[in-house]
DSSP file (Angstrom, degrees, kcal/mol; ACC not computed):
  #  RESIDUE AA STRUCTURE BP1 BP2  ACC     N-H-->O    O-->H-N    N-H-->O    O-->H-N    TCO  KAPPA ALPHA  PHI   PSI    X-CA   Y-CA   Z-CA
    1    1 A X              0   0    0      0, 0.0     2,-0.1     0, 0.0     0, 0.0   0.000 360.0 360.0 360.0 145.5    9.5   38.2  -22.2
    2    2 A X        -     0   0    0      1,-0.0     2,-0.4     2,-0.0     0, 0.0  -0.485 360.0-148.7 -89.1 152.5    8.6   37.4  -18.3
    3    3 A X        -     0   0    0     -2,-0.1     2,-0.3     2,-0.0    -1,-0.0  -0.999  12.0-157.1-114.4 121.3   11.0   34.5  -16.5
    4    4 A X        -     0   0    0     -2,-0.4     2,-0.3     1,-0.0     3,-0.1  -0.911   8.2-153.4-105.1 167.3    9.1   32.8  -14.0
    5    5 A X  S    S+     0   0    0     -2,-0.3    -2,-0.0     1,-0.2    -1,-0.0  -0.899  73.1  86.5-120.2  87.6   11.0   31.0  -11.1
    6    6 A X        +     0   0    0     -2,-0.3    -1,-0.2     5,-0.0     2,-0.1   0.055  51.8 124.7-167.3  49.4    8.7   28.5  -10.4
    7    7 A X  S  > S-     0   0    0     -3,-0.1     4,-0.7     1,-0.1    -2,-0.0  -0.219  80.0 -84.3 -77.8-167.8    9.4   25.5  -12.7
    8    8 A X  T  4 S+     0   0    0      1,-0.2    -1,-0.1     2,-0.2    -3,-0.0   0.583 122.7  51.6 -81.3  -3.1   10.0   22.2  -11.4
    9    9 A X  T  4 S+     0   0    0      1,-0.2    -1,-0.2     4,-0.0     4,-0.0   0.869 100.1  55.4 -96.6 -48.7   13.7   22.7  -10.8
   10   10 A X  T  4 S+     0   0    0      2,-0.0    -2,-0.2     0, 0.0    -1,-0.2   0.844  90.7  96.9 -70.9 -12.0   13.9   25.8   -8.8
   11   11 A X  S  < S-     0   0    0     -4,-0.7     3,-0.1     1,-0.1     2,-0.1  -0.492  82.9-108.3 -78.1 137.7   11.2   24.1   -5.8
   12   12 A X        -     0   0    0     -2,-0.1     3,-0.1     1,-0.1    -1,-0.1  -0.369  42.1 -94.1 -66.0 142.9   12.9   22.5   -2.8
   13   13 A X        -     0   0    0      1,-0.1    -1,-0.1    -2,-0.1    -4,-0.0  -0.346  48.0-101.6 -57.9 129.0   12.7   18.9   -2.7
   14   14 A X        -     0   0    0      1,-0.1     2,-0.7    -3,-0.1    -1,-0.1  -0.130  29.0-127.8 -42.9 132.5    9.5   17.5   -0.7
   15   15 A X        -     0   0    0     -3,-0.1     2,-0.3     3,-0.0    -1,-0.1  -0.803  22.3-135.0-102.9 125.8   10.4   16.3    2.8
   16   16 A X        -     0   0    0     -2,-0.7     2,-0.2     1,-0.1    -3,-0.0  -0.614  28.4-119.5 -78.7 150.6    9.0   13.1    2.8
   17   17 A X        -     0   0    0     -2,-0.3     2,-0.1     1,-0.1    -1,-0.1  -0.579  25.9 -97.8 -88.4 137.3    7.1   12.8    6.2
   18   18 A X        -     0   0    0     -2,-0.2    -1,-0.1     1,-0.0     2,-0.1  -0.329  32.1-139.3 -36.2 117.9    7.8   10.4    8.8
   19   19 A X        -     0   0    0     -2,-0.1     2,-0.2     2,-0.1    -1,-0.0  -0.660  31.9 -98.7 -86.6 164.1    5.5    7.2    9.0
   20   20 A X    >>  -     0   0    0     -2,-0.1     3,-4.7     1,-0.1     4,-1.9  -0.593  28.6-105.5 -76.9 155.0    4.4    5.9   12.5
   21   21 A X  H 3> S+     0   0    0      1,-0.3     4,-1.2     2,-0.2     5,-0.2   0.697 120.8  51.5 -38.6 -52.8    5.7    3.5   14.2
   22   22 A X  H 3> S+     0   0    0      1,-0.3     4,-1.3     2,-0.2    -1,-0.3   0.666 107.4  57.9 -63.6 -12.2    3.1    1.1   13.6
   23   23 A X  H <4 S+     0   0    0     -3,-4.7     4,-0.4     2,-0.2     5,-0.3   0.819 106.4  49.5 -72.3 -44.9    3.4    1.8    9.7
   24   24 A X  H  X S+     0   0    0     -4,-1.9     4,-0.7     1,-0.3    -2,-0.2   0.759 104.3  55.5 -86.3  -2.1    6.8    0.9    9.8
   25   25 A X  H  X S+     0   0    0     -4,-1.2     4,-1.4    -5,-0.3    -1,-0.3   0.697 113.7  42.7-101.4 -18.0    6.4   -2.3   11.6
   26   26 A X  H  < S+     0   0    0     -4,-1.3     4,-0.5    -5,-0.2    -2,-0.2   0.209 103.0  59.6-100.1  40.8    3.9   -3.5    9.0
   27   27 A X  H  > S+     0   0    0     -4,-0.4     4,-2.2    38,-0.2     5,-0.2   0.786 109.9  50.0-106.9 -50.9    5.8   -2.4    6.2
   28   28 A X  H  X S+     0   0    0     -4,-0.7     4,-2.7    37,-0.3     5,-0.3   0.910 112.9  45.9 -12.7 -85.8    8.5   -4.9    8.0
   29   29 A X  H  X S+     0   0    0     -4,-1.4     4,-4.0     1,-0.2     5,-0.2   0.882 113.7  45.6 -32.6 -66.6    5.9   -7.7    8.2
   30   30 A X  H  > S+     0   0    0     -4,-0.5     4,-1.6     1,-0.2    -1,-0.2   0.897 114.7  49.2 -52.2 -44.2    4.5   -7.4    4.7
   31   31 A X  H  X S+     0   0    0     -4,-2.2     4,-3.1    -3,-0.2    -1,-0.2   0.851 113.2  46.6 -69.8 -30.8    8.1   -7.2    3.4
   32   32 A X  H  X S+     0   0    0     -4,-2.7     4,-3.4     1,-0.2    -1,-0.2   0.911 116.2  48.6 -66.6 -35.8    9.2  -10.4    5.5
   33   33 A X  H  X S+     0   0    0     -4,-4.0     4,-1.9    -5,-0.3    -1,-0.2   0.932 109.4  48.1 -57.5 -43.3    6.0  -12.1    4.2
   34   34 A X  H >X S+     0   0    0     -4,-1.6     3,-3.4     2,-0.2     4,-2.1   0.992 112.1  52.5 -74.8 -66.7    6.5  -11.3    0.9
   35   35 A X  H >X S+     0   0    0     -4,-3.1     4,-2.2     1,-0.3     3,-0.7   0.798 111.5  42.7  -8.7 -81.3   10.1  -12.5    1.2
   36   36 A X  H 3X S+     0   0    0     -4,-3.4     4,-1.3     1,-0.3    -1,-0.3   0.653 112.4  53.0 -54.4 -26.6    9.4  -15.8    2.6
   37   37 A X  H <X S+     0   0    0     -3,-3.4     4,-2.0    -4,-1.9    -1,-0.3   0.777 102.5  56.0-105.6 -18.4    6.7  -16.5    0.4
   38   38 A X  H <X>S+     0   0    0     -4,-2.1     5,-2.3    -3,-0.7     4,-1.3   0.967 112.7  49.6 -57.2 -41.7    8.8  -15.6   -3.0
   39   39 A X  H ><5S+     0   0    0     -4,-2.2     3,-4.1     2,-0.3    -2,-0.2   0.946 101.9  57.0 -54.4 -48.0   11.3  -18.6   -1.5
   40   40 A X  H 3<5S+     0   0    0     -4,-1.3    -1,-0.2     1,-0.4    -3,-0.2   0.951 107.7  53.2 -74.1 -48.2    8.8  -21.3   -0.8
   41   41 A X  H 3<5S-     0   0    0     -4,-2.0    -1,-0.4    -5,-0.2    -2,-0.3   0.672 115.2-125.8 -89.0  23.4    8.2  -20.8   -4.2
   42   42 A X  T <<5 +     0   0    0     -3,-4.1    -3,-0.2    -4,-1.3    -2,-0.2   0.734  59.3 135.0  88.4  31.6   11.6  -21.2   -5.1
   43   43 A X      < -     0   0    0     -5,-2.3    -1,-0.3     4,-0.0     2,-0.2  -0.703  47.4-134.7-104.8-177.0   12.3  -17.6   -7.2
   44   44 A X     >  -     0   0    0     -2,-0.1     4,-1.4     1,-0.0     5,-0.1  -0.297  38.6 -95.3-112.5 165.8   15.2  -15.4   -7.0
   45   45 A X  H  > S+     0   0    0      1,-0.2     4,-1.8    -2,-0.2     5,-0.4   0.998 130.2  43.8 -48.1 -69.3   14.5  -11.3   -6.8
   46   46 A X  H  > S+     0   0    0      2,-0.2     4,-1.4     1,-0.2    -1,-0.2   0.751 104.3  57.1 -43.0 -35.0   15.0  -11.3  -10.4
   47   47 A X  H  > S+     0   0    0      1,-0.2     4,-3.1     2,-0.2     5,-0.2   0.992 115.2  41.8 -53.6 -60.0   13.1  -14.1  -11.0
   48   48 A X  H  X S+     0   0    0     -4,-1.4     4,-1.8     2,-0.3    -2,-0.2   0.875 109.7  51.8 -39.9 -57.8   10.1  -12.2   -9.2
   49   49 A X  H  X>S+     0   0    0     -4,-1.8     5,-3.5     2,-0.2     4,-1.0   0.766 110.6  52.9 -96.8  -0.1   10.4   -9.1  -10.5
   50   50 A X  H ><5S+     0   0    0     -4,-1.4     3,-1.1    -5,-0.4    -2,-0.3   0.991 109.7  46.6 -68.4 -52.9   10.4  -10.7  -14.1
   51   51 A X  H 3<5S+     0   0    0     -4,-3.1    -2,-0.2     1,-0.2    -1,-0.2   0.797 116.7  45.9 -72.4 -46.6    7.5  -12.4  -13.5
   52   52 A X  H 3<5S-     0   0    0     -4,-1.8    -1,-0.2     2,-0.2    -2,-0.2   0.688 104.6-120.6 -88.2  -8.2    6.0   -9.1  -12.1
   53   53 A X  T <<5S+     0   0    0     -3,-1.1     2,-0.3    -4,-1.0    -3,-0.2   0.833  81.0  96.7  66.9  53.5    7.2   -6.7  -14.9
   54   54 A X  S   <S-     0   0    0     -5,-3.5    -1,-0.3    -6,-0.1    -2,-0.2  -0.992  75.2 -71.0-148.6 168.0    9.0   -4.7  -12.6
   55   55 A X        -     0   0    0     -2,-0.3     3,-0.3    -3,-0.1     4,-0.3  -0.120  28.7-123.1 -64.7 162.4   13.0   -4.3  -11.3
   56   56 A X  S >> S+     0   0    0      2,-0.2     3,-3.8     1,-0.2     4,-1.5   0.945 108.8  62.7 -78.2 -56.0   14.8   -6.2   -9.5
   57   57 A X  H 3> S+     0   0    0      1,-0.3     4,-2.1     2,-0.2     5,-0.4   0.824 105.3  54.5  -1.9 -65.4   15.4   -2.9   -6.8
   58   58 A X  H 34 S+     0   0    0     -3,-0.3    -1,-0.3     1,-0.2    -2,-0.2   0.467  97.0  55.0 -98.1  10.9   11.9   -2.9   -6.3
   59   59 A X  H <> S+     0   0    0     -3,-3.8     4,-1.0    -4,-0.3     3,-0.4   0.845 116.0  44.6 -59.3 -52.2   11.6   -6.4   -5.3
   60   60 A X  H  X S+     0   0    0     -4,-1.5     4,-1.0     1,-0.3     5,-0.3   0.937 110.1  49.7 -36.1 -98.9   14.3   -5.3   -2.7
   61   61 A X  H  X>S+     0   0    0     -4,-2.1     5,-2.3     2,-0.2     4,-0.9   0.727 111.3  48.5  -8.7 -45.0   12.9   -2.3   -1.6
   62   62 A X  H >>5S+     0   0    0     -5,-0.4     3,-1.3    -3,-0.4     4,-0.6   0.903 115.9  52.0 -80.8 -68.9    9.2   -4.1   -1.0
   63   63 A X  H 3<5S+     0   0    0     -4,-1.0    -2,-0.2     1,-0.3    -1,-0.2   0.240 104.8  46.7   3.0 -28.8   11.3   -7.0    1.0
   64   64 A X  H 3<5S-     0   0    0     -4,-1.0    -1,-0.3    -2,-0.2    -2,-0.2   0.755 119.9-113.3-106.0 -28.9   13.4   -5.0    3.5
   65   65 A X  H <<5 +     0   0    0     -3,-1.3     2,-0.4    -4,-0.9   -37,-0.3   0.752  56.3 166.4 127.3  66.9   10.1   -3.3    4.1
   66   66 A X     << -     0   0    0     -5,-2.3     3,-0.3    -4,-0.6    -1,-0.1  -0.784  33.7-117.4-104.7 141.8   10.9    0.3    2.8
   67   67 A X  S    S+     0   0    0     -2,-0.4    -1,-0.1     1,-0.2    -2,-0.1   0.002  82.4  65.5 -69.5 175.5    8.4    2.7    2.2
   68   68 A X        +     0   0    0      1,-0.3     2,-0.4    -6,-0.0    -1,-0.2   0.793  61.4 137.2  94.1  16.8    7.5    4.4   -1.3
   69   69 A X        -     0   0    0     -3,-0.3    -1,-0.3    -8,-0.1     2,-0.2  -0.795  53.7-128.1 -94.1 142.0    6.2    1.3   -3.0
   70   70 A X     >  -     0   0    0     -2,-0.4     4,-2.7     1,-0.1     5,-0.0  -0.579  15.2-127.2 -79.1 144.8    2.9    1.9   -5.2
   71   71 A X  H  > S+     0   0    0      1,-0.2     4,-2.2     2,-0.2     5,-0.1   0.739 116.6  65.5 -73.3 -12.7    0.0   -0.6   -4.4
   72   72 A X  H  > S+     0   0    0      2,-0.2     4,-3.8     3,-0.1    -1,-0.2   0.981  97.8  53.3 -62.5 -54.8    0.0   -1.1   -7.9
   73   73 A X  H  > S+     0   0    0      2,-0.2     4,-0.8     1,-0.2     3,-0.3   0.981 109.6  56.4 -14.5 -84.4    3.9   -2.8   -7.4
   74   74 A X  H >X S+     0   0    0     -4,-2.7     3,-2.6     1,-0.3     4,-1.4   0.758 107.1  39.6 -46.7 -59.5    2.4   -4.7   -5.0
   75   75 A X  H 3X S+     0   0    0     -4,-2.2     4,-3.5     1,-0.3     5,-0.3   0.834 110.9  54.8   1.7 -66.3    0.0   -6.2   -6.8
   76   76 A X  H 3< S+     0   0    0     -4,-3.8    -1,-0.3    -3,-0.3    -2,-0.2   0.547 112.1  44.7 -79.8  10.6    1.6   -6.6   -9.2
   77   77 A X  H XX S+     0   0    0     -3,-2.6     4,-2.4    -4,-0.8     3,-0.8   0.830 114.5  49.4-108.9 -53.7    4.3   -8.5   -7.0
   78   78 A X  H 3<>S+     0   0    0     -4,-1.4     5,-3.0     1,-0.3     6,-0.5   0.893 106.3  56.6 -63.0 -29.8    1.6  -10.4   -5.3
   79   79 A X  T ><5S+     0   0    0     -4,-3.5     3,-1.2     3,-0.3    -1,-0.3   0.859 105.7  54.7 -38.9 -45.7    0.0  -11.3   -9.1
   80   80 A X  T <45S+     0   0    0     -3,-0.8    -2,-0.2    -5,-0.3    -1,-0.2   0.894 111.8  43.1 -95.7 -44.5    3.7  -12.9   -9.8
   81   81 A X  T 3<5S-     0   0    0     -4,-2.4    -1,-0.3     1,-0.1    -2,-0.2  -0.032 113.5-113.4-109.2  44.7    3.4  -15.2   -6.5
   82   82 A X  T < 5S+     0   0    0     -3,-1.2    -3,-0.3     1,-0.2    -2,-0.1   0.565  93.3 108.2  65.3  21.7   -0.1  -16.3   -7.0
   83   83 A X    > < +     0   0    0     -5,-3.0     3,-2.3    -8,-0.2    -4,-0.2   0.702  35.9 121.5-135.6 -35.0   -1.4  -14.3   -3.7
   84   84 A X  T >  S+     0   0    0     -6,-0.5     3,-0.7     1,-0.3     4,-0.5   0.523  74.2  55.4 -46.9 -64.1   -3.4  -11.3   -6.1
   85   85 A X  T 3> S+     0   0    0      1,-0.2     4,-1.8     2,-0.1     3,-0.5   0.714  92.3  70.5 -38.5 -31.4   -6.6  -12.3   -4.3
   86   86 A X  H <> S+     0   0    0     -3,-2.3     4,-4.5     1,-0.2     5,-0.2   0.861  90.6  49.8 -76.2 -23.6   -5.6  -11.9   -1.0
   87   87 A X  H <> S+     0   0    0     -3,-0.7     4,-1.7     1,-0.2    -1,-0.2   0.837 115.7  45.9 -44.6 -39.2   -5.2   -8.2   -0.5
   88   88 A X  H  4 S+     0   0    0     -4,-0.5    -2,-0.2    -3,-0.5    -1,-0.2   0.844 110.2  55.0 -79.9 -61.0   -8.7   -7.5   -1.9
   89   89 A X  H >< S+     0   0    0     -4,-1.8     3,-3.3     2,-0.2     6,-0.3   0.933 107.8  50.9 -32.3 -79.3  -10.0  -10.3    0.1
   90   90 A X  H 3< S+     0   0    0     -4,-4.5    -2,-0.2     1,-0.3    -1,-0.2   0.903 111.9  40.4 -33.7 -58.0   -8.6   -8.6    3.1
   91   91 A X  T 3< S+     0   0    0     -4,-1.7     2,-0.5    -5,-0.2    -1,-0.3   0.423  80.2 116.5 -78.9   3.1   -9.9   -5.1    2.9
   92   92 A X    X   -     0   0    0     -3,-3.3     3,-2.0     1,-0.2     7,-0.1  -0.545  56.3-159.8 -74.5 124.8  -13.4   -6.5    1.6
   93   93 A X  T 3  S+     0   0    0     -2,-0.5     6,-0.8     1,-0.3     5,-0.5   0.628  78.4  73.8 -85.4   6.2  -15.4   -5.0    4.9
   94   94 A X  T 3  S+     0   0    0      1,-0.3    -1,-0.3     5,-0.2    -2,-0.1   0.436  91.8  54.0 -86.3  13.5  -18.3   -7.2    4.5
   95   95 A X  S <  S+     0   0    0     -3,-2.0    -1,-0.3    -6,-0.3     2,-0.2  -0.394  91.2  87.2-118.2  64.6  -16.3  -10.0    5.7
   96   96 A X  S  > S-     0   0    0     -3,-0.4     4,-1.5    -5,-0.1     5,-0.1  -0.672  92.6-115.5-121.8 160.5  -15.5   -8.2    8.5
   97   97 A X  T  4 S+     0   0    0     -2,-0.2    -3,-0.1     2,-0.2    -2,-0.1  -0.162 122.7  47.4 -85.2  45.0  -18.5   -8.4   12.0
   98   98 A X  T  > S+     0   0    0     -5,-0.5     4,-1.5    -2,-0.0     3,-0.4   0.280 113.4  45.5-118.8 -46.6  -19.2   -4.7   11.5
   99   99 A X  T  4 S+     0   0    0     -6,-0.8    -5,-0.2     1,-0.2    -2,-0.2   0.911 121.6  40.2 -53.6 -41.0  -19.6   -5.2    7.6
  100  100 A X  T  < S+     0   0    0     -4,-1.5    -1,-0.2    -7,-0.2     3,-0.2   0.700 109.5  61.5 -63.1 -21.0  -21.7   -8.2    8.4
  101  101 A X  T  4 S+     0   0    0     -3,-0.4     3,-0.3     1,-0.2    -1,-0.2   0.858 115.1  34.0 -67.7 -48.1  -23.2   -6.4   11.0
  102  102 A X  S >< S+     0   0    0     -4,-1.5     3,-1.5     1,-0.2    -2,-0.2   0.148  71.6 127.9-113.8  35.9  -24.3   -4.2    8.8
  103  103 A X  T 3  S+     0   0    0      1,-0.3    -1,-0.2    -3,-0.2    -2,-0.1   0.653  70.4  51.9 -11.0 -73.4  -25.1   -5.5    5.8
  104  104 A X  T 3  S+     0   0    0     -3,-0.3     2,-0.3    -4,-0.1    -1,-0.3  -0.036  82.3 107.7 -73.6  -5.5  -28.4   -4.5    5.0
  105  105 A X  S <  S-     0   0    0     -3,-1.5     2,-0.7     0, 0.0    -3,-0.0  -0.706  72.3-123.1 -96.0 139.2  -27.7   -1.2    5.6
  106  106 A X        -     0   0    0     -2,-0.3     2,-0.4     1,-0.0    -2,-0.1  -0.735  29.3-124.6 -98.2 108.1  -27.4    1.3    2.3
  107  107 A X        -     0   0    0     -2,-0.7    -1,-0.0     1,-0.1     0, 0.0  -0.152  26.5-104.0 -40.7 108.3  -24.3    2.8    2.1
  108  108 A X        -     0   0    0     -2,-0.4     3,-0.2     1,-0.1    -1,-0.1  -0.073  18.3-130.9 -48.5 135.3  -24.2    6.9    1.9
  109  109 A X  S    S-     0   0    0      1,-0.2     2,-0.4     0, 0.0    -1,-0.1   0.792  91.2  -3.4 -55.1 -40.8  -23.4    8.7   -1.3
  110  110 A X  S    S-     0   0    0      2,-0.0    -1,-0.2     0, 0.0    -2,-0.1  -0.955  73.9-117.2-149.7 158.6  -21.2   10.5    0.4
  111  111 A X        -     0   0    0     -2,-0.4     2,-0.2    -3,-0.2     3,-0.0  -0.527  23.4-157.8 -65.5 141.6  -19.5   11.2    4.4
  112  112 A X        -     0   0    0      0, 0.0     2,-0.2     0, 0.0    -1,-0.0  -0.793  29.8-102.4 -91.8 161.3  -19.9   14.5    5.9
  113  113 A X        -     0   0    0     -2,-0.2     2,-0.2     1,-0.0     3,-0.1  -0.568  35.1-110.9 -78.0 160.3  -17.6   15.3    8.5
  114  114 A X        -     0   0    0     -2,-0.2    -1,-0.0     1,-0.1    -3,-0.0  -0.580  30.7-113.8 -48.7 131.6  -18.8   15.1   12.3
  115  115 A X        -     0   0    0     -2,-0.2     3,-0.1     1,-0.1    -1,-0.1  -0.444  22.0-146.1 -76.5 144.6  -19.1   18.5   14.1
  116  116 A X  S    S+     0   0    0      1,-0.1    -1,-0.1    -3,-0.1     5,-0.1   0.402  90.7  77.1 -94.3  10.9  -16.4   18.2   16.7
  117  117 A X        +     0   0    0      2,-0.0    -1,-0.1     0, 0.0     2,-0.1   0.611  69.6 132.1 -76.9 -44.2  -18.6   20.2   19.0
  118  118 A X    >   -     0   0    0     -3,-0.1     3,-0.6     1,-0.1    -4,-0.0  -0.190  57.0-144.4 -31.2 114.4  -20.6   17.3   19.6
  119  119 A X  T 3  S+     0   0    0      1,-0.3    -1,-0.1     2,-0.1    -3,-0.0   0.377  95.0  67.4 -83.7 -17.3  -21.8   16.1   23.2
  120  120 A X  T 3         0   0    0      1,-0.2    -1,-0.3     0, 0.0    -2,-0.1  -0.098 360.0 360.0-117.5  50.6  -21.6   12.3   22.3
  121  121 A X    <         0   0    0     -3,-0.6    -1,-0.2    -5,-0.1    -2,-0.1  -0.376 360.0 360.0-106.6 360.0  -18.0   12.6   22.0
């Protein structure tokens, strides 16, 4: 019988990649937000992450504004403090001027990339 060496234990742990700056200052923001908005409504971490089905840790974690959270978490963290519409909200791009701008326009079945070759660059 053959051994292979390439289960999940003999591979080197992934080196998680650096985010940029600007990632890590709204990871900050969101977490402060989220913070502040758990108080005004008057829970505790635990209270929150009962409420959200999830641990108390990963209230924490979304709150100091640490990476590695699933958008699902969030959700499900913004679900818990009434907010679950606004994410959704946010990213919708017709209420955006370029989504509105373009409205009327039928979105392509799918992007190709751009030649980078290209003169109107």
């Amino acid at each position: 019988m053959q051994h292979y060496d390439n289960d999940a234990s003999s591979k080197a742990p992934r080196k998680k990649r650096p985010s940029p700056l600007q990632v890590k200052r709204a990871l900050g923001t969101v977490g402060s937000s989220l913070e502040a908005w758990r108080k005004l409504r008057g829970l505790t971490q635990a209270q929150l992450a009962s409420r959200a089905g999830l641990n108390r840790d990963t209230i924490a974690r979304l709150e100091k504004g640490e990476g590695g959270v699933s958008l699902e978490n969030l959700l499900l963290v913004l679900r818990a403090l009434g907010l679950q519409d606004v994410l959704p909200q946010a990213l919708d791009p017709y209420e955006s001027d370029i989504g509105r701008l373009r409205a009327d326009e039928q979105l392509p079945q799918r992007v190709r990339p751009r030649s980078l070759k290209s003169s109107d660059a």
